[in-house]
C-alpha positions in Angstrom: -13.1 -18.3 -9.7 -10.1 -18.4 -7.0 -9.2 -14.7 -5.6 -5.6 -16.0 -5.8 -3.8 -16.1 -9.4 -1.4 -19.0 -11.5 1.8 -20.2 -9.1 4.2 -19.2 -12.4 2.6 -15.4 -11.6 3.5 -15.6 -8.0 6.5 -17.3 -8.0 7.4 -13.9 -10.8 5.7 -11.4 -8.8 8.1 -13.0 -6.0 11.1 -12.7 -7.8 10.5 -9.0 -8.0 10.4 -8.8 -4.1 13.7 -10.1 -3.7 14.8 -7.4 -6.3 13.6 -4.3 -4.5 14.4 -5.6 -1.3 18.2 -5.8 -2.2 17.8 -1.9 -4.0 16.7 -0.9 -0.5 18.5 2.2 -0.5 17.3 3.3 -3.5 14.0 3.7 -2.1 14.4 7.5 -0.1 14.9 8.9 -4.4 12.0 6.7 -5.4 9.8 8.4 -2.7 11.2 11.7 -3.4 10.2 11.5 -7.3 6.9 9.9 -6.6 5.8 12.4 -4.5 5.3 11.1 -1.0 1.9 10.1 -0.1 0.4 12.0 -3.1 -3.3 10.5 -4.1 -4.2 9.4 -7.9 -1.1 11.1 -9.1 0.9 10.4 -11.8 4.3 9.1 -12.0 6.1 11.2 -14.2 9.8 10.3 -13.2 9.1 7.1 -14.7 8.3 7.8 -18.4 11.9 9.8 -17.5 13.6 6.9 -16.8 12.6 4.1 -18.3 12.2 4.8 -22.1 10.3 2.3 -24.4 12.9 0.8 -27.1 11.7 1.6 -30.5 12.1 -2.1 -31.4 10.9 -3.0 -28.2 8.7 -6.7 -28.7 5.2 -5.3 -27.4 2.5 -7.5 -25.3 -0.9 -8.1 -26.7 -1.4 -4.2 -24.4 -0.4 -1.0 -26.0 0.1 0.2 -22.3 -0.3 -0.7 -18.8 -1.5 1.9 -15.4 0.1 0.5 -13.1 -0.9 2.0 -9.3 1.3 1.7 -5.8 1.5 3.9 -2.6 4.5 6.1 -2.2 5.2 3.9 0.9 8.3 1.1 1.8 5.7 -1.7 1.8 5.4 -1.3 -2.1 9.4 -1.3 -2.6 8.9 -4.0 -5.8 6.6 -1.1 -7.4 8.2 1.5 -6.1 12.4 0.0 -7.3 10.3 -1.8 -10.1 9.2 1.4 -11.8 12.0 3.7 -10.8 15.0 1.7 -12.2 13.0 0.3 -15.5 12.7 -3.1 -14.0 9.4 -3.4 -15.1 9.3 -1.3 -18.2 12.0 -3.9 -19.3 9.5 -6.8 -18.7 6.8 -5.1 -20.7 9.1 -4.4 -23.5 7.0 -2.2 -25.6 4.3 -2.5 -23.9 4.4 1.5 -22.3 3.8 1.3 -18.3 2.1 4.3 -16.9 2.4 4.7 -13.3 -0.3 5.9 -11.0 0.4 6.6 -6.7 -2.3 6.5 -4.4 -2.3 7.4 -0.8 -4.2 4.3 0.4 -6.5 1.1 -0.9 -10.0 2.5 -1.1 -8.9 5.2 -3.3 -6.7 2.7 -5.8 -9.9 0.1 -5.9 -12.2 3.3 -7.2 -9.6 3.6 -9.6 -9.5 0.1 -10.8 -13.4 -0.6 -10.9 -13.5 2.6 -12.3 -11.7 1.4 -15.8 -8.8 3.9 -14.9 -6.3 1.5 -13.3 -5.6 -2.2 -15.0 -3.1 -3.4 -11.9 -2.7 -2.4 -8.5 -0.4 -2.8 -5.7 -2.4 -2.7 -2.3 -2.7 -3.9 1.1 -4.8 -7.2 1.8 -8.2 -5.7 3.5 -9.2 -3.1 0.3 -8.0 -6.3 -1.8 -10.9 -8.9 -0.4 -13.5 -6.2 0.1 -13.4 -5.6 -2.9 -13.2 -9.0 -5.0 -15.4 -10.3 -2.1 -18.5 -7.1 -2.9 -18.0 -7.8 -6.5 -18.4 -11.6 -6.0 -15.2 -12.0 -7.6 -16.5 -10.2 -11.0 -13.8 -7.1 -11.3 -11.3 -8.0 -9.8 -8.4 -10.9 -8.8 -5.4 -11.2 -6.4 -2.6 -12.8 -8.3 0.3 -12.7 -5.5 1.4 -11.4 -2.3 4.1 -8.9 -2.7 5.6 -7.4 0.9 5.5 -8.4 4.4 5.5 -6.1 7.5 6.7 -2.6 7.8 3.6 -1.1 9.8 3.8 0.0 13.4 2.1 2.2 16.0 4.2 5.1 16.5 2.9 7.2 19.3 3.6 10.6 21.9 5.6 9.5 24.6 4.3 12.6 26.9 1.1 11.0 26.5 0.6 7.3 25.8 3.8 4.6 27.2 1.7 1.8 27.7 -0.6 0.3 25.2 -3.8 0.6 28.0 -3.0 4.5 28.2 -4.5 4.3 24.5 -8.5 4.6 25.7 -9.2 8.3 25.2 -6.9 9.3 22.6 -6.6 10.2 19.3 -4.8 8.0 17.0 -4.6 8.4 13.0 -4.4 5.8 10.0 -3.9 6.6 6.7 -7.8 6.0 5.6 -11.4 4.3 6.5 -11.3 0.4 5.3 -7.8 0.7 4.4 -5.4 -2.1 5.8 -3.7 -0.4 8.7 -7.5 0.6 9.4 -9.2 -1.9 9.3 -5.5 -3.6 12.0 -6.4 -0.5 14.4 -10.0 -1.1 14.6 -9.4 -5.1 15.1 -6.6 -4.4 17.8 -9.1 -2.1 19.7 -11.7 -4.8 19.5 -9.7 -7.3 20.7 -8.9 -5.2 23.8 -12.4 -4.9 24.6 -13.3 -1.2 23.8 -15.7 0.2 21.3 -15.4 2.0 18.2 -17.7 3.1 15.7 -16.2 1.9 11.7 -17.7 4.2 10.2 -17.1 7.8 12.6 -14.3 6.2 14.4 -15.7 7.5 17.1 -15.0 5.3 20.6 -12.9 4.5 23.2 -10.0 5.1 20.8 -10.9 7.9 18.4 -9.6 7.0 15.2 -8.7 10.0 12.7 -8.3 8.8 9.0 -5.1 11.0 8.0 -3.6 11.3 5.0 0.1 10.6 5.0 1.5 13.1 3.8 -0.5 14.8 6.3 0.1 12.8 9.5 4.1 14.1 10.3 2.2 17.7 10.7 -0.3 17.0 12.8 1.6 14.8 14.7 3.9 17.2 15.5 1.0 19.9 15.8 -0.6 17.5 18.5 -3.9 17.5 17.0 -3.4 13.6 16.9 -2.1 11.4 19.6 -0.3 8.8 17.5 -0.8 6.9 14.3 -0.8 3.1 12.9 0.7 3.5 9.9 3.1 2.2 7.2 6.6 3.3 6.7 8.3 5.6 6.0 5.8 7.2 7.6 6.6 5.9 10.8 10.0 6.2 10.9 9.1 9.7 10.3 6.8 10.3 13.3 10.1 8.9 15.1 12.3 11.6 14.2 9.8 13.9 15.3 9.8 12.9 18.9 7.9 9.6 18.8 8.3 6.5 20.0 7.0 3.0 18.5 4.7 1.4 20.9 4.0 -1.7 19.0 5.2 -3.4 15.5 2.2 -4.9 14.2 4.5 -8.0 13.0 4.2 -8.7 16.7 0.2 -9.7 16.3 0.9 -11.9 13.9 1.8 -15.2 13.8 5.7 -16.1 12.9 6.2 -12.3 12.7 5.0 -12.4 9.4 1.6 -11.0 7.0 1.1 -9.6 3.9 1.3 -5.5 3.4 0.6 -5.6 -0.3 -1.2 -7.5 -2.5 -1.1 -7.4 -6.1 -4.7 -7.3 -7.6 -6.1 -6.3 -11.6 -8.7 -5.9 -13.1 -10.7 -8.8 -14.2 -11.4 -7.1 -18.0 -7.9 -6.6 -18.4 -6.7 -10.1 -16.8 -9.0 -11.6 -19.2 -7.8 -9.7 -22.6 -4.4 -9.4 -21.6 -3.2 -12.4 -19.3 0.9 -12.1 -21.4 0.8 -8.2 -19.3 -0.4 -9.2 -15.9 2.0 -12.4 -15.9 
């Protein structure tokens, strides 16, 4: 079976995109009510928000978890569950909202039974259906591009060479920007251990919510991480050393992925579509 989903999903999932993107501002109360880089928690504001109709048309689902970081690079779930957007596509069909800090933690939840869709960045996304052999779970659609960037300590790193030595965080092993930071060091030659992330570089997995303080504490040199993190780390003092759309090809990859489970694609195709 494919790892990617039906074109009339993506072409939907798509629309959505274009949706947050223009609610862009909207985004700093969506963070706020989501509880910035919170892990597993749930999303509260949104049962606020965006009440179920009582004669609402339900889906063949009674309800829908739902699970996205509290970062810009999941604006459609992030605009898409704070304005209603996509209680109103489920009509009766109740969404319950989930936010994670980073991939590995959202795919536990989704093999786990405790998570039906899941908004996440590409690496946790074909670990995953790739370990599985494709069993639990599928990637219907792309959903964001860009928004990541190395933010570092100007006192201590202005060229990417002065790197070697220091101590630079991502949000969590095998996530996305991980799994960037590890290939980047690679590709320069030095060494790093995956697993420790112990090397040239020493990589510290940080949650985000935790990076801006240790950042400013010094115990890290830097980070390569998602925004708003970044833009945080830059109104503490630092200074972006690299955009990771710069690696890339056209200036443009995929951030976030929209993946579900494989049980509930299955029973419930009207939902994930």
């Amino acid at each position: 079976m494919s790892a990617t989903g039906n074109p009339r999903t993506t072409r939907k999932t798509l629309r959505s995109g274009v949706v947050a993107a223009a609610a862009l501002p909207l985004l700093i109360g969506a963070l706020a009510s989501c509880g910035y880089g919170s892990d597993a928690k749930k999303d509260e504001s949104a049962d606020k928000k965006a009440p179920v109709a009582a004669d609402a048309k339900k889906l063949s689902a009674s309800e829908v978890r739902i699970g996205y970081f509290p970062n810009l690079t999941h604006a459609t779930a992030l605009i898409g569950v704070q304005d209603g957007l996509i209680q109103k596509e489920l009509g009766g069909t109740v969404l319950k909202p989930q936010t994670f800090n980073a991939g590995p933690s959202e795919i536990e939840a989704l093999n786990g039974g405790s998570l039906d869709i899941g908004f996440i960045g590409p690496s946790p996304s074909i670990n995953a259906y790739v370990k599985s052999k494709g069993k639990n779970l599928r990637i219907v659609s792309g959903s964001a591009s860009g928004g990541v960037k190395l933010v570092v300590n100007p006192d201590r790193i202005k060229t990417l060479d002065d790197l070697k030595g220091k101590r630079i965080a991502t949000p969590q092993k095998g996530n996305t920007q991980d799994v960037a930071l590890l290939n980047w060091i690679s590709e320069k030659g030095w060494k790093v251990d995956p697993e420790s992330g112990k090397g040239d570089v020493s990589v510290v997995r940080t949650d985000n919510k935790v990076t801006p303080d240790a950042f400013k504490s010094g115990s890290i040199d830097g980070a390569w991480v998602p925004e708003p993190t970044a833009s945080k780390l830059v109104s503490q003092g630092g200074s972006v050393l690299l955009d990771e759309t710069t690696l890339w090809p056209d200036k443009k990859f995929v951030i976030t992925n929209v993946i579900v489970s494989q049980k509930f694609l299955a029973e419930h195709p009207d939902v994930v579509e």
